[in-house]
Residue frames as qw, qx, qy, qz and C-alpha x, y, z in Angstrom:
[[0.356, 0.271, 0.770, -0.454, 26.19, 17.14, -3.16],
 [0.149, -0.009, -0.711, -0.688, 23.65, 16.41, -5.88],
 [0.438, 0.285, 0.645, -0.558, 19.66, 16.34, -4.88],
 [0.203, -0.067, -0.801, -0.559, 17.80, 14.30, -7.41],
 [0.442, 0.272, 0.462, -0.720, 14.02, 15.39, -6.82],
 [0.031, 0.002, 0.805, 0.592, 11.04, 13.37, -8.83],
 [0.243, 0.123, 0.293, -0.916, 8.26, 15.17, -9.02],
 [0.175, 0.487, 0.854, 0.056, 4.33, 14.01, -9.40],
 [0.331, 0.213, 0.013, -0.919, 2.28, 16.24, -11.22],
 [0.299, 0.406, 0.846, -0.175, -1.23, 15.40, -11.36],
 [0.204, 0.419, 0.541, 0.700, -3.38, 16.35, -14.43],
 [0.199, -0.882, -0.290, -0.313, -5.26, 19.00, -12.08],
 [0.440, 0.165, -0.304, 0.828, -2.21, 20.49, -10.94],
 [0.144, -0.451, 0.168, -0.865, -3.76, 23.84, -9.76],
 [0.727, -0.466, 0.085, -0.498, -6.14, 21.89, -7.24],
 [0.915, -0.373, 0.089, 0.124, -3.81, 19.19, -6.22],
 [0.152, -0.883, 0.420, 0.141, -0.40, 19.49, -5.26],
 [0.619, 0.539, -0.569, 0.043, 2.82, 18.24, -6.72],
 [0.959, -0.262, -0.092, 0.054, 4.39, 15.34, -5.09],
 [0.435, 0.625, -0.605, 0.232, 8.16, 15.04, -4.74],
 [0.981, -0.154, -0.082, 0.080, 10.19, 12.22, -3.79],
 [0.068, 0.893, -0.443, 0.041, 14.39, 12.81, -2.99],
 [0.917, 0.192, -0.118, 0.329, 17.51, 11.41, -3.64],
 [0.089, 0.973, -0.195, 0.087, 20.61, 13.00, -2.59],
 [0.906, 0.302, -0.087, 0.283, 23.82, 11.91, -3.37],
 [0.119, -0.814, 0.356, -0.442, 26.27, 13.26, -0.61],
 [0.073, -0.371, 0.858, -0.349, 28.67, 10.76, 1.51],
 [0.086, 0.108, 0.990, 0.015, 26.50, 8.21, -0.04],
 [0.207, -0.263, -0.708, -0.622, 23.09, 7.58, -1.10],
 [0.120, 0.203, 0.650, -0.722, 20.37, 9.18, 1.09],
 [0.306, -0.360, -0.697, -0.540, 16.36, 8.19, 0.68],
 [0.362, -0.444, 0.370, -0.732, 13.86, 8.67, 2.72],
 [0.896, -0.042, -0.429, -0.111, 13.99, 4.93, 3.33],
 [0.830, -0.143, -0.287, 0.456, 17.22, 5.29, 5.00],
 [0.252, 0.091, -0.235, 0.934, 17.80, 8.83, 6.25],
 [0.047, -0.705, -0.550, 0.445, 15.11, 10.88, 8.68],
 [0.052, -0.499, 0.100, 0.859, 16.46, 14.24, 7.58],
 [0.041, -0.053, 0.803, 0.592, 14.99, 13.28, 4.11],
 [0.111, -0.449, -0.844, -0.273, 12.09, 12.73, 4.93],
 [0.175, -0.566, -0.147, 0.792, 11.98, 15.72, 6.82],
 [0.106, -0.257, 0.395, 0.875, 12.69, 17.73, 3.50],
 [0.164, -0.218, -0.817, -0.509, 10.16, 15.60, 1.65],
 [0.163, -0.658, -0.702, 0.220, 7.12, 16.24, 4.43],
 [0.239, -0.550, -0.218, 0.770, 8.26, 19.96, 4.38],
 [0.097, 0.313, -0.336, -0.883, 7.31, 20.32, 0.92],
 [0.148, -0.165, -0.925, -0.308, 4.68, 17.50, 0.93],
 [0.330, -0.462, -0.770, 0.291, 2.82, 17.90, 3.84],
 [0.107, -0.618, -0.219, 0.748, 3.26, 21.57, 4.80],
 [0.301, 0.311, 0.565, 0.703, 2.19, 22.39, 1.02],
 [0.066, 0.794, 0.603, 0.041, -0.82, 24.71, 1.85],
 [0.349, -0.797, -0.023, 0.493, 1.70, 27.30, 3.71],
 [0.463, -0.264, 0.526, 0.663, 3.31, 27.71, 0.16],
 [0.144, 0.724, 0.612, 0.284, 0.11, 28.24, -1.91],
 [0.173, -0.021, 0.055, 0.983, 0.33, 32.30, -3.03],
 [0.371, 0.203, 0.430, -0.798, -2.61, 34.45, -3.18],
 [0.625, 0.370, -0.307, -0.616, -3.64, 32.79, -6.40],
 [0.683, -0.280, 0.659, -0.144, -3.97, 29.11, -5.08],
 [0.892, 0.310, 0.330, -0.008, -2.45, 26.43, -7.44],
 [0.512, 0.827, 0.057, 0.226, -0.38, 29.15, -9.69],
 [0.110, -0.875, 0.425, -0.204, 2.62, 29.58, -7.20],
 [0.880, -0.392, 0.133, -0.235, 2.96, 26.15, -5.65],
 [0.930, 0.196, 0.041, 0.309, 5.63, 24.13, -7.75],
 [0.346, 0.772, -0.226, 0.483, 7.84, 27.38, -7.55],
 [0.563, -0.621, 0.235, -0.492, 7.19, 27.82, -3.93],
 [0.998, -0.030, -0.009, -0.047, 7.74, 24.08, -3.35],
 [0.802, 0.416, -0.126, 0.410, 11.43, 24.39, -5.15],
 [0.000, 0.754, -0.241, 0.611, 12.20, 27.35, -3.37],
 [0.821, -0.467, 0.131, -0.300, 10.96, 25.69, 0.17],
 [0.966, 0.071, 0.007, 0.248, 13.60, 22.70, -1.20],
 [0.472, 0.587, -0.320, 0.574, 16.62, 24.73, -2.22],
 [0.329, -0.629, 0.443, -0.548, 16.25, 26.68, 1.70],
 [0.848, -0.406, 0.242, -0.239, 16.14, 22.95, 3.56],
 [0.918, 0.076, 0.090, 0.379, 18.80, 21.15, 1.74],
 [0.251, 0.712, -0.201, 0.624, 20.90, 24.06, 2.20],
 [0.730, -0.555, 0.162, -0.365, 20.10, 23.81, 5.96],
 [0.973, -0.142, 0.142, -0.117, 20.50, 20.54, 6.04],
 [0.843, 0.348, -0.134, 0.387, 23.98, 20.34, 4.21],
 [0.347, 0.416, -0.516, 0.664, 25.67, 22.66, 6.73],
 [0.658, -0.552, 0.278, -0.431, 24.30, 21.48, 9.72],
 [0.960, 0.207, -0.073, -0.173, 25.58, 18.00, 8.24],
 [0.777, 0.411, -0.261, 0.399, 28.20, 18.70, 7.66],
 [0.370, -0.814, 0.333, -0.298, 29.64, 20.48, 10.74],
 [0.904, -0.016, -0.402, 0.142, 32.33, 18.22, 11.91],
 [0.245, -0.898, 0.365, 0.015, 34.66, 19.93, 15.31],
 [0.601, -0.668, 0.370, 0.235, 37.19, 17.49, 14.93],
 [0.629, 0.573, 0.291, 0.438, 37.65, 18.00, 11.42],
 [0.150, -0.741, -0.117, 0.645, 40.34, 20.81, 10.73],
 [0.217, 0.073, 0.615, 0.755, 40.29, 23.15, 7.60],
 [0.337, 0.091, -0.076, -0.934, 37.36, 24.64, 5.89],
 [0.569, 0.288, 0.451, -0.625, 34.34, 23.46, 5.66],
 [0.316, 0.121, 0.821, 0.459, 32.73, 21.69, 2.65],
 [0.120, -0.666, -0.619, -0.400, 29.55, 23.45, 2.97],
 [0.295, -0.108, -0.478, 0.820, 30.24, 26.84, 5.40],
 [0.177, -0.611, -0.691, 0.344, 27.70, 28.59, 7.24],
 [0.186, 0.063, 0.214, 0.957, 27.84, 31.87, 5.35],
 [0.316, -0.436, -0.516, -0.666, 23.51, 32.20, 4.60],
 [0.246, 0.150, 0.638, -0.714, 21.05, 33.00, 7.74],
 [0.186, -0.164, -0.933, -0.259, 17.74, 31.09, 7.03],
 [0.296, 0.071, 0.485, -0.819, 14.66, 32.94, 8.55],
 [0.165, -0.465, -0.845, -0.205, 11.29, 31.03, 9.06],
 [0.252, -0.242, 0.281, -0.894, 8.91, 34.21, 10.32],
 [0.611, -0.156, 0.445, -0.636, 5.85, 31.63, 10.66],
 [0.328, 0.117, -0.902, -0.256, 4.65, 28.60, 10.31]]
């Protein structure tokens, strides 16, 4: 799998947030034209941006952001992939536990 993320930064970064847009390249080409889960990913790091902002608003965000990305498309790629009537290992196996404490 291969997530191709293009990111807006605006020239007052620290007061406005970064943008990002996704590609991901995984049993075909997924946008958030043509896949929900995408746009999911892309609202969770667009939309929900404030809940990522550290104690020093502006100065954490783009990290926070990436981080936020790496933990949903990680999700997302072994929930995806789950198949029961597939046998053999996994492509992506459920090994990591994913805790949201609030939100």
């Amino acid at each position: 799998a291969k997530l191709q993320a293009a990111v807006v930064l605006n020239p007052g970064y620290s007061s406005m947030p970064p943008i990002f847009n996704l590609c991901l390249n995984w049993k075909g080409e997924k946008t958030n034209s043509n896949d929900d889960n995408i746009r999911a990913m892309e609202s969770e790091v667009n939309v929900c941006y404030k809940e990522l902002c550290g104690p020093r608003p502006g100065y954490q965000l783009l990290t926070n952001q990436l981080q936020r990305l790496c933990v949903v498309l990680d999700v997302y790629l072994e929930t995806e992939s789950h198949d029961t009537s597939v046998e053999g290992p996994k492509e992506f196996p459920q090994e990591k536990m994913c805790l949201r404490l609030v939100r």
